[in-house]
KEFIGU-194180 format. One record per atom (N, C-alpha, C): x, y, z; residue in one letter. Coordinates in pm, whole numbers, plus 50000, padded with zeros to 5 digits. Layout:
BEGIN
XYZA
...
This chain:
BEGIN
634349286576667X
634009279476543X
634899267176530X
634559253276501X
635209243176472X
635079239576350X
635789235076250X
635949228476115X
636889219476139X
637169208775998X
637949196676031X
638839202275922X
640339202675970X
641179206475872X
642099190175912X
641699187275971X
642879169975987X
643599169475861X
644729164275843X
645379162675821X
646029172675653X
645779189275692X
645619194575562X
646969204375623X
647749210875512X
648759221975546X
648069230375584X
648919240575618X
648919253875572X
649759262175598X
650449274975570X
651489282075561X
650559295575592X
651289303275696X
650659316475706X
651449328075710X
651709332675616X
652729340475602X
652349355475709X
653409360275794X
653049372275928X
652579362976006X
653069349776011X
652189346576147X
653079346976274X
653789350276347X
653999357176437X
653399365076538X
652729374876468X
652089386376550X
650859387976516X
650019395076587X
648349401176523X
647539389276491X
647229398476347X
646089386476302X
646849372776236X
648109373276152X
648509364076140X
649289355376216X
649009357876349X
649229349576470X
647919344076504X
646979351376493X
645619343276527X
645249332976435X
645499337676314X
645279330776242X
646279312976232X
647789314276270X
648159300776312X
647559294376399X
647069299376461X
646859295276612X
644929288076553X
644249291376516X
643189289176481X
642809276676415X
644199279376289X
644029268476203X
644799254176284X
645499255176386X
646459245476424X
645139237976524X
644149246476599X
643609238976720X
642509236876609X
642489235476485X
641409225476401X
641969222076300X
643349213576374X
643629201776313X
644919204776199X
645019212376146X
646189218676033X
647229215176130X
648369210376021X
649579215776076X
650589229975978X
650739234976066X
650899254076043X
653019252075973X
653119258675892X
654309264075882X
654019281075858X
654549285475959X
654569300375973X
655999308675941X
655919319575828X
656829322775825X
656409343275827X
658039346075907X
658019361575934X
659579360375942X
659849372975993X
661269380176021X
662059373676144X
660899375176252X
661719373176391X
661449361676407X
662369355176389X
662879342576502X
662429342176647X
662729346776715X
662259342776855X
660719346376860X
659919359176786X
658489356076810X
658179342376726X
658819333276634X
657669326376532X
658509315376639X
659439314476722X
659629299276789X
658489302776900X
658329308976951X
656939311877055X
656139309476983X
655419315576894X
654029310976888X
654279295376818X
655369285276813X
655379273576717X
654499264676847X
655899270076971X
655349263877118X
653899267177158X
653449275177112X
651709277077170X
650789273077037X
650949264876969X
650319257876850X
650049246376897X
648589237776944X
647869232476899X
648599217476832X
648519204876933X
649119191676817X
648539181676869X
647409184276930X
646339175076959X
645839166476902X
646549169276738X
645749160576596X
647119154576590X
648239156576664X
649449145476572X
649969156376479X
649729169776462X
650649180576357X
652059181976340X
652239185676245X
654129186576284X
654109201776208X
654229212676354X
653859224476296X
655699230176292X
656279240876147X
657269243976121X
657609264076155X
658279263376148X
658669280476089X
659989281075974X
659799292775910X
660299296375785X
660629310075826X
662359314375787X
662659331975858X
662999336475727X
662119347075662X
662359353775547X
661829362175552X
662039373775506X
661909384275509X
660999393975348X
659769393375368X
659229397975264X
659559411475169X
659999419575261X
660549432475186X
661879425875075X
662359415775074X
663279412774954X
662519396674877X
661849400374812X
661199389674757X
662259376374668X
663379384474635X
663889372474514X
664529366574616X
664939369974726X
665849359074870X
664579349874865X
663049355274914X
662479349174953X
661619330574845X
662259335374757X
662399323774612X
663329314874677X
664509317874691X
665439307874731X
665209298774828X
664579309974974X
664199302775103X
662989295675027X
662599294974960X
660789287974978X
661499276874905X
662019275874763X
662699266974720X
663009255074788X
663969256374927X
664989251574948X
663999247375112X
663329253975132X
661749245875263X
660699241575237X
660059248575113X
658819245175100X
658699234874995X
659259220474999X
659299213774915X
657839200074888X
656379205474996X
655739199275015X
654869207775013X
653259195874938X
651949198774866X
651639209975051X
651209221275005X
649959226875101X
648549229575019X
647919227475136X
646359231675112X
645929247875120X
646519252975256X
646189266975218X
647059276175296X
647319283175244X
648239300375216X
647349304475269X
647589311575380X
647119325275403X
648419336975348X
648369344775295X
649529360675282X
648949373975306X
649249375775423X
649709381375547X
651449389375584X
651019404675567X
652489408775630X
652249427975639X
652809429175709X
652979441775802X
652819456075670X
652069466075700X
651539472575586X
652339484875604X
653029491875504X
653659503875483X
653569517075605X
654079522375625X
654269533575696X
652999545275635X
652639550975758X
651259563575679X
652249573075657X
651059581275612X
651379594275531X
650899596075394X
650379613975344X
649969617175197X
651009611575121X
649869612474996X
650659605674860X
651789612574821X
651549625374861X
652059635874748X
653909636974853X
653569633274990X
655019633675103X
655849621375049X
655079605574956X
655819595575011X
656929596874875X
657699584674910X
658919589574781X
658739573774729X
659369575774609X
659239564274527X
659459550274611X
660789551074679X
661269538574730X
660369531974794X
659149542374878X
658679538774962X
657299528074876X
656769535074780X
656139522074686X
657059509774654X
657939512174605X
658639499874584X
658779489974684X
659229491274822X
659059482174873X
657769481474927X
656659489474965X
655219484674971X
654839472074868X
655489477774739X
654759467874612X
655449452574644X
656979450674706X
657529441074690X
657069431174830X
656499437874934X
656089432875044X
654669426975042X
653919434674996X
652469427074985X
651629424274835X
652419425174715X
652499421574619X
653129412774547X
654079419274525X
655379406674456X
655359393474558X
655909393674684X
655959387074808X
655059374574752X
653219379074780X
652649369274760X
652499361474623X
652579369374504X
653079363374370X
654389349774411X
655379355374479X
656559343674467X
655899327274595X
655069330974701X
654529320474717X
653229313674661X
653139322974606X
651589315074556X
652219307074464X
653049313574368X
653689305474231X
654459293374300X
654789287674438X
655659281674514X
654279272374558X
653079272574572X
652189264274659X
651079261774538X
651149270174462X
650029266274324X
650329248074280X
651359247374221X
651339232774156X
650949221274201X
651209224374361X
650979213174451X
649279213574440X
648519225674504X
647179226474484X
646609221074383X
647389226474216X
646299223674109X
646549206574110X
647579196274155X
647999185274145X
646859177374238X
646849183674328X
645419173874421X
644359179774451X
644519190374323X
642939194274299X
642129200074389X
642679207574469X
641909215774554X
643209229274650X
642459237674703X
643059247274755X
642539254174775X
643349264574915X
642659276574944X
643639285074985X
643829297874908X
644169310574900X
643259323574972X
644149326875089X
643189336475123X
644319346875181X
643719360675128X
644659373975140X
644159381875218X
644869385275309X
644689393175441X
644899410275386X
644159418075348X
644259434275289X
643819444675389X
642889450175386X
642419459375417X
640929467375359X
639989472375442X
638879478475459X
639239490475303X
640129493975282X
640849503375195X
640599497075047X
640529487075057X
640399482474889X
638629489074875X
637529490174956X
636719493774962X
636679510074961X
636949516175039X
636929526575111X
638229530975195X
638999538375080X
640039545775167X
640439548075258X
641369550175330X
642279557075473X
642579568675421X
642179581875523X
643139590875479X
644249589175541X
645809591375500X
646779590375605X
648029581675542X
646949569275483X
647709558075412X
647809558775274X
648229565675222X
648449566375088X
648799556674965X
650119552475043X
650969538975003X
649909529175034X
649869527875100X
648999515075182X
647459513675083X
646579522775069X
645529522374999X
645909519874884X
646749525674789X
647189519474705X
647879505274598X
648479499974732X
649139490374718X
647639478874762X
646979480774809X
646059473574869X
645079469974798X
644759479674707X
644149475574570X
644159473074470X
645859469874464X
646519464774340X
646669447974391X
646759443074506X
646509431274589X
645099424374569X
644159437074587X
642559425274592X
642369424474414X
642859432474340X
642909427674182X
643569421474094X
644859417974192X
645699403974153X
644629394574174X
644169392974378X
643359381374406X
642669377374319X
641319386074220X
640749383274151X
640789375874035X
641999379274002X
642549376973865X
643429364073889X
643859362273990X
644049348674010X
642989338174071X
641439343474138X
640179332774169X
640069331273984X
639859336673890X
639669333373756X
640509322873681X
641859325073703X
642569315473668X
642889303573755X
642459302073850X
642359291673959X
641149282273949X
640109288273954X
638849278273984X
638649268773905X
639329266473788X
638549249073762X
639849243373822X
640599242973871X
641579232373991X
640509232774105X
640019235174112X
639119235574280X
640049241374399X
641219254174339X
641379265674392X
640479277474413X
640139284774563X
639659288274587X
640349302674609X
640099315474572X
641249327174616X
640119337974673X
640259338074775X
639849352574856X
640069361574971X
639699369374993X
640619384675057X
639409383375208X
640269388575280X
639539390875440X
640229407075429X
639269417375441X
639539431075464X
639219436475597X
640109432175688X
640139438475828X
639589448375841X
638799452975930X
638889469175995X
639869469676118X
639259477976134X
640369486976299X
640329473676377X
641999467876391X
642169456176507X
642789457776613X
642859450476718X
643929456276797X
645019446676789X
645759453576718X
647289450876660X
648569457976693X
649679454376716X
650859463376763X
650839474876587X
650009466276480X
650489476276375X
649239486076394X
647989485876463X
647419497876473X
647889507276594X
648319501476701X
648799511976802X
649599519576763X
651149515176657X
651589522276551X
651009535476485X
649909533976403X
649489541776332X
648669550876411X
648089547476539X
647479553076651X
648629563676736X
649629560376755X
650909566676775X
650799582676690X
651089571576539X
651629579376468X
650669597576455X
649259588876438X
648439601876403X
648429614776520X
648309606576659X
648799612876795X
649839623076766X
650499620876751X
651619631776725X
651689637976666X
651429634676544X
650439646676405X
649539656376457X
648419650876531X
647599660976607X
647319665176691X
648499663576799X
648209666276914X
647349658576998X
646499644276998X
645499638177050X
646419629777062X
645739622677220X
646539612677304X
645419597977228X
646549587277239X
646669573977155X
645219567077208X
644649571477321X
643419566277401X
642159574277292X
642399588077234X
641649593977156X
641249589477095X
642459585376951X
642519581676843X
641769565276834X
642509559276893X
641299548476976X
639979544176952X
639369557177023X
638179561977065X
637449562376946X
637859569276855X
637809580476741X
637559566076653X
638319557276611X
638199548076518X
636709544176560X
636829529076716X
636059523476746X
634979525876711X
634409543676745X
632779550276693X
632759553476565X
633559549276481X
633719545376350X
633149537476302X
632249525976384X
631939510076292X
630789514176380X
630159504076346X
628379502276356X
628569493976519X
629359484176565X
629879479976696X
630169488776800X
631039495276770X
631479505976863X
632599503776914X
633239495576891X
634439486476944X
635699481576846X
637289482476869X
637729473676799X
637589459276774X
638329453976665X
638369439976661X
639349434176735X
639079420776776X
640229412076855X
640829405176718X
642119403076699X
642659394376643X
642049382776580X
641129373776691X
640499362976696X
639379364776598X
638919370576566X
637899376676483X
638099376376360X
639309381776352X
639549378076182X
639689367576157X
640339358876255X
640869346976196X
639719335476200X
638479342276255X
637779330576252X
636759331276087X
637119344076006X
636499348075897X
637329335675814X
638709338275822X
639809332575746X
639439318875784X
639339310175922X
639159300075913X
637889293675825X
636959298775818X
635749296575763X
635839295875575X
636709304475560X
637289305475374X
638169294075386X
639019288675474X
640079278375488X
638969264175494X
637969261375520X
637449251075537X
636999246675431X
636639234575409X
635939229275264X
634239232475269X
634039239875354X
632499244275379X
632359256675298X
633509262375251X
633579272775190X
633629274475039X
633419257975016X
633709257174861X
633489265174731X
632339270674758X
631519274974635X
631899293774652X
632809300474723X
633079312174724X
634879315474701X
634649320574589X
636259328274564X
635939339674479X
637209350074464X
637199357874414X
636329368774554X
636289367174597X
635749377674750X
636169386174817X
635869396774885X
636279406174925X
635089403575051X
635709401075152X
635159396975317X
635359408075403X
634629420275415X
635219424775537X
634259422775630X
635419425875716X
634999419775884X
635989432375940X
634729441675954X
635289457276001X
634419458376098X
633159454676152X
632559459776232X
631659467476198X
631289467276091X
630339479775996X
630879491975978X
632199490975973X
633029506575952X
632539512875820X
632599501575679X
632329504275558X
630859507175517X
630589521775492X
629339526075464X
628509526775375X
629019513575287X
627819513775168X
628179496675096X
């Protein structure tokens, strides 16, 4: 898919790894120049070097750490002192397990990682948007705001307290010609699903090729998703072709979701 993002920001918060690595990488070879911010340093200077500057970009990285949101005020403060066009928020989803096993802390920082987190940049990239009158907000969640995980407790939870912020901020956004909407992944192949593919493995005795298995004939495809896939959903909400849709819930599961 090609769109013209020439000469527009964007910030992708998790872009490092997975999908919010595809997703830099997508928006940079059409034309954006990318500031990507995550934890590790040496993955976000790699993917800066495999970004796309064919348009003249001057693509950045940002090292903050979402699990402590009020640091992450200071860092944005003190880098992000320039108008972007579009946010993607994007970042690594809670540990599985029942509701009834997880312990408080473990919401708390779920809530401060993919909640609070994106509250402190959005409130950091909003003014610039409503100032030149346009923008695009788009939140990377999960198939779960739809239709549950068993396993993920935290995670389903927190995930739908995320797509009803989104909402509630496409309402208070749209007459700026801010745009806010959600891409709900299904099963990707991600170091964070081999994780949870791991994890269940060991729970039940089934080898990680199973579990695998077991998802893939889960969706109407038969197959996981590539990385690339999502991000070409996200690129498509990132374009000005996308104008007339916010407040959305996009999944791009493969037909996992059954109704």
């Amino acid at each position: 898919m090609k769109v013209d993002l020439s000469d527009l920001k964007a910030v992708v918060c998790g872009g490092s790894d997975g999908i919010g690595e595809a997703c830099s990488k997508i928006l940079a070879s059409n034309g954006a120049s990318v500031i990507i911010i995550a934890r590790n340093k040496d993955k976000l200077k790699k993917v800066i070097k495999e970004l796309d500057t064919s348009n003249n970009q001057n693509h950045s990285l940002i090292i903050a750490d979402f699990d402590h949101p009020d640091n992450l005020t200071k860092i944005l403060d003190n880098e992000l002192g320039h108008a972007i066009d579009i946010l993607i928020n994007n970042s690594g989803g809670p540990k599985g397990g029942v509701l009834l096993d997880s312990k408080s802390d473990e919401f708390i920082t779920a809530f401060n990682r993919l909640l609070v987190s994106n509250q402190v940049i959005t409130k950091c990239v909003v003014p610039g948007m409503q100032k030149q009158k346009f923008g695009r907000i788009i939140n990377i969640i999960s198939t779960s705001v739809n239709q549950v995980i068993p396993g993920l407790g935290v995670s389903n939870t927190v995930r739908g307290a995320v797509s009803q912020w989104a909402k509630t901020l496409a309402l208070e956004l749209g007459d700026s010609n801010i745009t806010v909407n959600n891409i709900l992944p299904g099963y990707t192949k991600t170091n964070r699903l081999k994780e949870l593919a791991e994890n269940k493995a060991t729970q039940n005795s089934y080898s990680v090729s199973d579990i695998m298995e077991e998802w893939a004939s889960s969706t109407a495809l038969k197959r996981l998703a590539e990385p690339i896939e999502i991000a070409n959903a996200v690129l498509f909400l990132a374009s000005k072709e996308a104008s007339y849709i916010t407040g959305h819930n996009l999944s791009v599961d493969g037909g996992r979701y059954k109704s």
